[in-house]
ZAFI-768378 format. One record per atom (N, C-alpha, C): residue in three letters; x, y, z. Coordinates in steps of 0.05 Angstrom, whole numbers, padded with zeros to 5 digits, always signed. Atoms other than C-alpha are relative to their C-alpha. Last residue first. Layout:
AlaXYZ...
# end
This chain:
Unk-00024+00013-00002Unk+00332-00167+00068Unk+00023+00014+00017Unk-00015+00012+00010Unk+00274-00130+00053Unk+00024-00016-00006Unk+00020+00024+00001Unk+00248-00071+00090Unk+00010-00022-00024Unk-00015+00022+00020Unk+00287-00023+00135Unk-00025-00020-00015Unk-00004+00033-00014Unk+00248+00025+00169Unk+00010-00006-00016Unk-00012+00012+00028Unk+00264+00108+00176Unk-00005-00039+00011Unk-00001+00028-00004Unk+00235+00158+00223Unk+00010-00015-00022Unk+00011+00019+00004Unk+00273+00218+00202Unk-00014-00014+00012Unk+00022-00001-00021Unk+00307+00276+00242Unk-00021-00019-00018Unk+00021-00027+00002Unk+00356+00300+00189Unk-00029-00007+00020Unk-00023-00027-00016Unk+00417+00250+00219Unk-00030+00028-00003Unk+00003+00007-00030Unk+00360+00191+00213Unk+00009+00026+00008Unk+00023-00008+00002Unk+00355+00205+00130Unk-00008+00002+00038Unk+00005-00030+00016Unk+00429+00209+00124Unk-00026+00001+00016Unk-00021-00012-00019Unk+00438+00142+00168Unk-00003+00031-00009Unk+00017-00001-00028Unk+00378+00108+00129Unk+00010+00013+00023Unk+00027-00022-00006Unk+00412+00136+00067Unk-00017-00002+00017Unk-00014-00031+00006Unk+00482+00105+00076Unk-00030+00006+00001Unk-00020-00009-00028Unk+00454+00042+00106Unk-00004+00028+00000Unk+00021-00007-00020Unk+00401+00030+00042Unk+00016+00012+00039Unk-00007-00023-00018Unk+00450+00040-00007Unk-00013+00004+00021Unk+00013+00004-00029Unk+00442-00011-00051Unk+00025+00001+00019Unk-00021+00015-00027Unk+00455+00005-00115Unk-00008+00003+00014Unk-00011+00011+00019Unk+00408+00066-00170Unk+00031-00017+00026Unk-00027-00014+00004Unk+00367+00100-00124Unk+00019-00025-00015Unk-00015+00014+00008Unk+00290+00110-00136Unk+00033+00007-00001Unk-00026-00004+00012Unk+00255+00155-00101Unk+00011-00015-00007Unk-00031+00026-00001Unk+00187+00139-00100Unk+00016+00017-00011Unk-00003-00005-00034Unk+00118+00189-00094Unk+00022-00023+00004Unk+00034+00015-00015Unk+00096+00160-00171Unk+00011+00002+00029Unk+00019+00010+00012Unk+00165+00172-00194Unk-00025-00009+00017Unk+00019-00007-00021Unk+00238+00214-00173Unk-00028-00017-00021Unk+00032-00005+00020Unk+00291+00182-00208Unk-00016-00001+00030Unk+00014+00002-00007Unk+00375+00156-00197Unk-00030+00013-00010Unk+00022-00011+00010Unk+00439+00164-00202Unk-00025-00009+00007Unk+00019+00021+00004Unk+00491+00156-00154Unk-00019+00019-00018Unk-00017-00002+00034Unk+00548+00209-00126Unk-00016-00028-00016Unk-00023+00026+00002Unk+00526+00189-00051Unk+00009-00003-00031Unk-00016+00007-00013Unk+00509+00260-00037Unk+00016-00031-00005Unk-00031-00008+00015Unk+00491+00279-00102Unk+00016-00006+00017Unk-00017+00010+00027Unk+00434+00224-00111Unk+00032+00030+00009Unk-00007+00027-00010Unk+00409+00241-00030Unk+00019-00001-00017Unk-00030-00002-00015Unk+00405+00316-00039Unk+00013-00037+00005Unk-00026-00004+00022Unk+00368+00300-00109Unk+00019+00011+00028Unk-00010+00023+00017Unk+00316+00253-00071Unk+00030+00016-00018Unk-00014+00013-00021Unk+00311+00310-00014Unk+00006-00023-00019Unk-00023-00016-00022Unk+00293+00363-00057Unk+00012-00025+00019Unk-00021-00008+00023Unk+00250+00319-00101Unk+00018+00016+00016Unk-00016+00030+00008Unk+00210+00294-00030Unk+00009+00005-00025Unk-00019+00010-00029Unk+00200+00367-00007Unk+00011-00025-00010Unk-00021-00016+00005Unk+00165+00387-00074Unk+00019-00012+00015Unk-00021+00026+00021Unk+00117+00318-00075Unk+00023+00018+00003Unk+00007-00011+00016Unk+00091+00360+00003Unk+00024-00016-00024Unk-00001-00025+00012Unk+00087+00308+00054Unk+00006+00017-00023Unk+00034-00009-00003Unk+00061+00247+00071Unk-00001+00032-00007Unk-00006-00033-00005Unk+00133+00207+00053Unk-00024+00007-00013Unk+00014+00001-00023Unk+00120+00126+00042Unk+00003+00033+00016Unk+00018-00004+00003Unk+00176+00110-00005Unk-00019+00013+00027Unk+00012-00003-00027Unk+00242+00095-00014Unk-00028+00020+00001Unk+00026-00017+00007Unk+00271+00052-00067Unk-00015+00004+00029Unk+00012-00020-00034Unk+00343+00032-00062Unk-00027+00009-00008Unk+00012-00029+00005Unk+00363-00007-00136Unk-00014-00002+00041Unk+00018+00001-00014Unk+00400-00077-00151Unk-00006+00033+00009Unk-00022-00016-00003Unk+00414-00097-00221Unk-00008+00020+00030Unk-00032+00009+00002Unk+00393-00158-00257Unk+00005+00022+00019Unk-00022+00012+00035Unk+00341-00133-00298Unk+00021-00007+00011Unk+00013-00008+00033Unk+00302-00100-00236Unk+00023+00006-00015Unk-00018+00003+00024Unk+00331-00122-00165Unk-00023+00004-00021Unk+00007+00020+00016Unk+00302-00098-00097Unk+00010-00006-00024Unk-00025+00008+00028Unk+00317-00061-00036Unk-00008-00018-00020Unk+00000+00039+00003Unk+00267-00032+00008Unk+00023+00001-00017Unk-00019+00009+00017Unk+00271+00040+00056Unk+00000-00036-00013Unk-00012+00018+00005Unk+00202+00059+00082Unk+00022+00002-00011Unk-00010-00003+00029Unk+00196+00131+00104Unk+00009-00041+00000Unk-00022-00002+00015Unk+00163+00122+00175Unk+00009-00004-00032Unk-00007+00031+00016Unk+00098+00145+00196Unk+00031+00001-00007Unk-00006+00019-00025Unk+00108+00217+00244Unk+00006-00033-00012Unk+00027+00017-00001Unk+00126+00258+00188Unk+00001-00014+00028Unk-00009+00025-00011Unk+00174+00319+00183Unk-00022-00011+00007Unk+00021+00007-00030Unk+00166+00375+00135Unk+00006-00029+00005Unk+00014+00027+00009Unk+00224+00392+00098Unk-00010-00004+00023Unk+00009-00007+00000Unk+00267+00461+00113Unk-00032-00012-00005Unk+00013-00008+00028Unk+00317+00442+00075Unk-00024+00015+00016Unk-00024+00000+00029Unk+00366+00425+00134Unk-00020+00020-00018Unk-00018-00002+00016Unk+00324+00434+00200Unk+00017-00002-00022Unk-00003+00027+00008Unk+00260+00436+00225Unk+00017-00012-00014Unk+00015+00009-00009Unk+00249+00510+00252Unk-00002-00029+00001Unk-00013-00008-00028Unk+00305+00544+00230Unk-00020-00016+00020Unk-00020+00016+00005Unk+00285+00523+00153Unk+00019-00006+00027Unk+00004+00034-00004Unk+00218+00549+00167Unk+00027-00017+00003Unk-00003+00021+00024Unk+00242+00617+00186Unk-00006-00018-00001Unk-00001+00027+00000Unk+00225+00648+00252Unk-00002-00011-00028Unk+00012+00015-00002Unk+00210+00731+00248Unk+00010-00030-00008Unk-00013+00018+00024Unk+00248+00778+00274Unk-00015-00023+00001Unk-00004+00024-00018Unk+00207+00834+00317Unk+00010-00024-00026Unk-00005+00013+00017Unk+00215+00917+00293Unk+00001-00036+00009Unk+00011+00011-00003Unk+00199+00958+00340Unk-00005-00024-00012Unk+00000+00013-00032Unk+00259+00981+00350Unk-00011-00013+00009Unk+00032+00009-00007Unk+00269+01000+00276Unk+00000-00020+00032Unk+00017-00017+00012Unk+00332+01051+00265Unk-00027-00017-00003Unk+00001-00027+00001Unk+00371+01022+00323Unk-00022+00014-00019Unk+00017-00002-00019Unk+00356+00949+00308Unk+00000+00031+00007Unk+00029+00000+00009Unk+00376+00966+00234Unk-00014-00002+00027Unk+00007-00025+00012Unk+00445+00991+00258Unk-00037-00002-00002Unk-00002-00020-00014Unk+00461+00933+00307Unk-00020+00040-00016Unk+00019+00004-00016Unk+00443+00889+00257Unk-00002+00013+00018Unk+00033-00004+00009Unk+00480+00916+00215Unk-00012-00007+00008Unk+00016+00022+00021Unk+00541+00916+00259Unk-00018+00008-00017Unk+00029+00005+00002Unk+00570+00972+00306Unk-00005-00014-00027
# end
């Protein structure tokens, strides 16, 4: 016999309640119907991912700009509702941002 087994035993009435993070999955990040622009552009020479256009909470979009930067080992900046990613990376994070249930558009070249 389990702990779960045990605790259903000593509360019966007991009903489990639905997590957000079980509900919409990875983080737990609310999902939009507009899509998250992805553009690409150069400043000083050097070219940068900037994705924008996310209606939900600023927390949710820093949680998801620093799972982006560690997944592709990149630096980068949260600013004015933009993540900024340091190379162009727009594949790799339109493919990330699709796998978590995204809309996602390309814009720019």
């Amino acid at each position: 016999m389990d702990l779960q087994d045990q605790l259903k035993n000593l509360f019966p009435d007991h009903v489990e309640e639905e997590t957000p993070s079980e509900t919409n999955g990875a983080l737990g990040i609310w999902m939009q119907e507009d899509p998250i622009i992805c553009k690409y552009e150069k400043r000083k020479g050097k070219p940068i991912t900037i994705l924008e256009g996310y209606t939900g909470a600023t927390e949710d979009f820093k949680i998801l700009s620093k799972e982006i930067k560690t997944k592709l080992s990149v630096g980068g900046s949260f600013k004015d509702d933009k993540i900024i990613i340091q190379g162009d990376y727009r594949d790799k994070i339109m493919q990330m941002l699709k796998d978590k249930g995204f809309n996602v558009k390309r814009v720019g070249g």
